[in-house]
N, C-alpha and C positions, 0 to 999 in steps of 0.2 A: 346245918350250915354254920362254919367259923366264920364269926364279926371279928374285925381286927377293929381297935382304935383308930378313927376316924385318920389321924395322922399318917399311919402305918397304911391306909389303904388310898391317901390321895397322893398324884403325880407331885414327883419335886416342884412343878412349878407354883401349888399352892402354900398356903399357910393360914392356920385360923387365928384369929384375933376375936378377941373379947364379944363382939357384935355382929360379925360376917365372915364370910368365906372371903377370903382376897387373893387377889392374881398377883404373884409375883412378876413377872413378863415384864410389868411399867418399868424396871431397873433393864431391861434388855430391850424394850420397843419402846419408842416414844409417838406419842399421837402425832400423824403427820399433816404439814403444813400446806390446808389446801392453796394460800396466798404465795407458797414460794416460786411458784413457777414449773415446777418439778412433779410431773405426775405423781399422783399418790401410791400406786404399785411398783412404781421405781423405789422412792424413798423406803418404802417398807421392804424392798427388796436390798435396797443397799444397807437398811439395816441389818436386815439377817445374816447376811454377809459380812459384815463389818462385826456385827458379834462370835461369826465362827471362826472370823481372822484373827483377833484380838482373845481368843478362849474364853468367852463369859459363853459360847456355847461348845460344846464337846461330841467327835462320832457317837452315835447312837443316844444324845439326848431328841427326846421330845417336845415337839412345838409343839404351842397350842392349838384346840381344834379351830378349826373355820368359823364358826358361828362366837365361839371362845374372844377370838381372836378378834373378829369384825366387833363384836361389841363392846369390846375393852378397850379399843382405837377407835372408837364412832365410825365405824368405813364400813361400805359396804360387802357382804359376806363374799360375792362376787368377784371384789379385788382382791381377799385373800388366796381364794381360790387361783386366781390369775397368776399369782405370785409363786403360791406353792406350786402349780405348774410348771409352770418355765422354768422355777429353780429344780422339780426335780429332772426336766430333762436336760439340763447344763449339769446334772450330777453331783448337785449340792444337797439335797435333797432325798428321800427316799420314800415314796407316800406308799403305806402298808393299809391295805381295803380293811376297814375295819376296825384297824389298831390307830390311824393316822399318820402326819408326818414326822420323820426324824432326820438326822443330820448324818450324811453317809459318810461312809468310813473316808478318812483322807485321801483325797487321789493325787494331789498338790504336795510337792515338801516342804518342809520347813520350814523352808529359805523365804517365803512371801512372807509367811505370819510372822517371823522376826522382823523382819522390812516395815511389817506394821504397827508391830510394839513400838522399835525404834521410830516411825514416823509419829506415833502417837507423842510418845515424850517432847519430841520437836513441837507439835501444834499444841500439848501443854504447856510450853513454855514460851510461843507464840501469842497465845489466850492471856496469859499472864501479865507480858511484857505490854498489850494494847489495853488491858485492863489500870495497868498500872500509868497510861499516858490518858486515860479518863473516857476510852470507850465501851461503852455499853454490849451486853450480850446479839441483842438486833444489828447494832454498825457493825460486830466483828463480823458476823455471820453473813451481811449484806457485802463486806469488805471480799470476806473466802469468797464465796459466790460470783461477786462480781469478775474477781480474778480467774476464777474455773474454767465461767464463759468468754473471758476472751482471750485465753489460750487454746481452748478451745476448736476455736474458729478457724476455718481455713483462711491462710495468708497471712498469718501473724504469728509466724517463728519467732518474730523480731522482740515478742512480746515473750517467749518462751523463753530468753535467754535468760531472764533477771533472776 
């Protein structure tokens, strides 16, 4: 049997350091916020999303497994599962028995993921600008949100025009 170097035979998404095995992911998922209102298998679903929009994820890169995943996010194994479901029947997704999930090939052009670079720069520089008038990471994030939901809502075009 060839051993390869520990390195050479772990998924890109690790990396060893001095004392442990570590999950690279936390740069691509962040623990989600069971206080925000927002289901938890939404947000982890809008991140994954939000990462293959913006390219930190790639066709045919591999997620992490289920149990990987639930326990590196404190969430139940359950909601991942949830997640990777649904996303691989919207065809974002591709779950291989055995091998796990990966990111399917593009079915979308383009034109959306530049729309989201481009949108990104904007709310970098929106982040910046309420940082710089002295509010905090929670106000901005309470501020976005609060606006989301009430464009949202039905009967408030009035609110969509600003």
């Amino acid at each position: 049997m060839l051993l390869l170097p520990i390195q050479q035979r772990l998924p890109k998404f690790f990396w060893i350091s001095p004392d442990s095995l570590c999950y690279i992911s936390s740069t691509v998922f962040r623990k989600p916020n069971p206080s925000s209102g927002v289901p938890i298998y939404v947000q982890l679903k809008e991140q994954i999303r939000h990462a293959i929009e913006t390219g930190a994820l790639a066709p045919g890169d591999q997620l992490p497994g289920i149990r990987t995943l639930a326990e590196s996010l404190v969430i139940n194994p359950n909601t991942v599962i949830r997640v990777y479901r649904e996303l691989e029947q919207e065809g974002v997704l591709e779950i291989r028995h055995g091998l796990g999930a990966f990111i399917a090939p593009r079915r979308r052009n383009t034109a959306k993921a530049e729309k989201v670079r481009n949108a990104q720069d904007l709310v970098s520089e929106l982040v910046a600008t309420l940082r710089s008038h002295g509010l905090d990471e929670g106000e901005i994030r309470r501020l976005v949100e609060a606006e989301l939901s009430e464009t949202a809502l039905p009967g408030k075009e009035a609110l969509q025009r600003r």
